[in-house]
C-alpha positions as CSV (number, residue, x, y, z in Angstrom):
1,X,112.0,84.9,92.5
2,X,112.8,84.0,95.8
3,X,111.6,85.5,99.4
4,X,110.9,84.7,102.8
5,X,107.7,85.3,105.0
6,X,107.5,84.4,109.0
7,X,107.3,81.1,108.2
8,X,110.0,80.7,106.3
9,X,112.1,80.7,102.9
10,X,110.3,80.8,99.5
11,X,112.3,79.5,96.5
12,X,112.0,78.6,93.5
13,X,111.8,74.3,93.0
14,X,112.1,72.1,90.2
15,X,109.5,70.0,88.5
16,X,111.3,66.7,89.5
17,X,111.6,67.9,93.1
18,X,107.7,68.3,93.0
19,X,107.0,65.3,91.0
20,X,108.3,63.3,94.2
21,X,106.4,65.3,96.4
22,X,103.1,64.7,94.6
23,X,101.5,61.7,97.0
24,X,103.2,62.8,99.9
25,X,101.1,66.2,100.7
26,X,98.1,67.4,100.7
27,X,96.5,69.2,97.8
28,X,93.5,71.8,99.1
29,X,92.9,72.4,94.9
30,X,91.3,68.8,94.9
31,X,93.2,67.2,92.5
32,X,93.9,63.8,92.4
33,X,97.9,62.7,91.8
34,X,97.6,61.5,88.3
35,X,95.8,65.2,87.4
36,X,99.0,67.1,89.8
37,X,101.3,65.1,87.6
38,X,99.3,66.5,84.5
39,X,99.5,70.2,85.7
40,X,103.2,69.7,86.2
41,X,103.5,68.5,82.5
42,X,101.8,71.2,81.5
43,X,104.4,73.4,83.7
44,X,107.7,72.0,82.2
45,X,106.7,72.5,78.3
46,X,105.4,76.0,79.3
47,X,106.8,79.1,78.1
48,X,109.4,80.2,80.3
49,X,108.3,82.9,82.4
50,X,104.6,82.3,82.1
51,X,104.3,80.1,85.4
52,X,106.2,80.0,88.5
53,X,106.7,76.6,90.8
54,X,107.7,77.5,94.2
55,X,108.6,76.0,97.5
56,X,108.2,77.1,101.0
57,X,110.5,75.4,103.6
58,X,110.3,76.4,107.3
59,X,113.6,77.1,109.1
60,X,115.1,73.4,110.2
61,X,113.2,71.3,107.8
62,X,115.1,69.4,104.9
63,X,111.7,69.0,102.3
64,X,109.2,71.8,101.4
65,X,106.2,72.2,103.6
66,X,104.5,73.8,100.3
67,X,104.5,73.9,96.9
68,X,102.9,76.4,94.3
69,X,102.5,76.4,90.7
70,X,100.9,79.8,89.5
71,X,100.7,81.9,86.2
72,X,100.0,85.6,85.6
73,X,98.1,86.0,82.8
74,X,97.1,89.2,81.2
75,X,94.0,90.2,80.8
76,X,91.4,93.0,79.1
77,X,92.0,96.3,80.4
78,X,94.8,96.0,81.8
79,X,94.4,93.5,84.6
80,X,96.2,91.1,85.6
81,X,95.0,87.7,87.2
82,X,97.1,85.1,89.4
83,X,96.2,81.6,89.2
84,X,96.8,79.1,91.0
85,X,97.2,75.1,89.9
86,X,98.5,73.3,91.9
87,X,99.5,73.9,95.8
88,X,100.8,71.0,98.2
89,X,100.5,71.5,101.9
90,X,101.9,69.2,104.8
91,X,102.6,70.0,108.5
92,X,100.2,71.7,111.4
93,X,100.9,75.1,109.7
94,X,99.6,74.1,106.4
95,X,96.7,76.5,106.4
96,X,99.2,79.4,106.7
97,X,102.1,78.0,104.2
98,X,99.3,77.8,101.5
99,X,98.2,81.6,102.7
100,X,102.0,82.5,102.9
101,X,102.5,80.9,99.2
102,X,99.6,82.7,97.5
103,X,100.4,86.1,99.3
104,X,104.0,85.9,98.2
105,X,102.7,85.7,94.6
106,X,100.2,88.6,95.4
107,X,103.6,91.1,96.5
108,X,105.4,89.4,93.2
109,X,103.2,89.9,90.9
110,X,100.4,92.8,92.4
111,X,97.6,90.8,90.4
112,X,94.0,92.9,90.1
113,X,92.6,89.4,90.9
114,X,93.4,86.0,92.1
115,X,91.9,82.8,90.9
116,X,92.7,79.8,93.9
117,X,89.9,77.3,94.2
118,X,90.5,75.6,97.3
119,X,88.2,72.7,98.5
120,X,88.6,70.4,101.2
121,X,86.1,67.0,100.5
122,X,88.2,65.4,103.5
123,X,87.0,65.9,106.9
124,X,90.2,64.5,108.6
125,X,92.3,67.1,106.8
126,X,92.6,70.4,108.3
127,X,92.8,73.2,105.6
């Protein structure tokens, strides 16, 4: 499931990868670390195919400057909704990696809705 968008590639990234990224970058769905690690327990005994953890890295960089973890789940009438779990954000772009992230699920998986609560309780971080 990978791709690209203008700021870069869009692959997917394993759960241990992220597990050492949790700390390091931001998290706009205001989660605290020990509650990121949770979600990504809950991503590794998931059924395969029911959640996708992905990375975007901008052209030059060696680490991710965004991380997703989404599912599609199906729902009445045939809709479908994207949700969003977990997304880590670093860098001066990381308003448009988490866009770039979420919109590269939208092409994926053309959802009727998305669900991506994103709060921002810290004024010094620009989200």
């Amino acid at each position: 499931m990978s791709g690209s968008s203008d700021l870069g590639e869009i692959e997917e990234i394993g759960a241990n990868v992220v597990s050492e990224l949790i700390g390091t970058m931001d998290c706009p769905v205001d989660l605290l670390p020990e509650f990121q690690m949770a979600v990504l327990g809950q991503f590794t005994s998931a059924r395969k195919g029911t959640q996708h953890l992905l990375a975007l890295t901008e052209p030059g960089e060696a680490n991710p400057s965004g991380v997703i973890l989404y599912g599609v789940k199906e729902g009445r009438r045939n809709t479908t909704t994207l949700y969003c779990q977990l997304l880590l954000v670093s860098g001066q772009m990381r308003t448009n990696v988490a866009l770039a992230l979420i919109r590269h699920g939208i092409a994926k998986h053309k959802p009727h809705r998305v669900e991506a609560k994103v709060t921002n309780r810290d004024p010094s971080v620009d989200l």
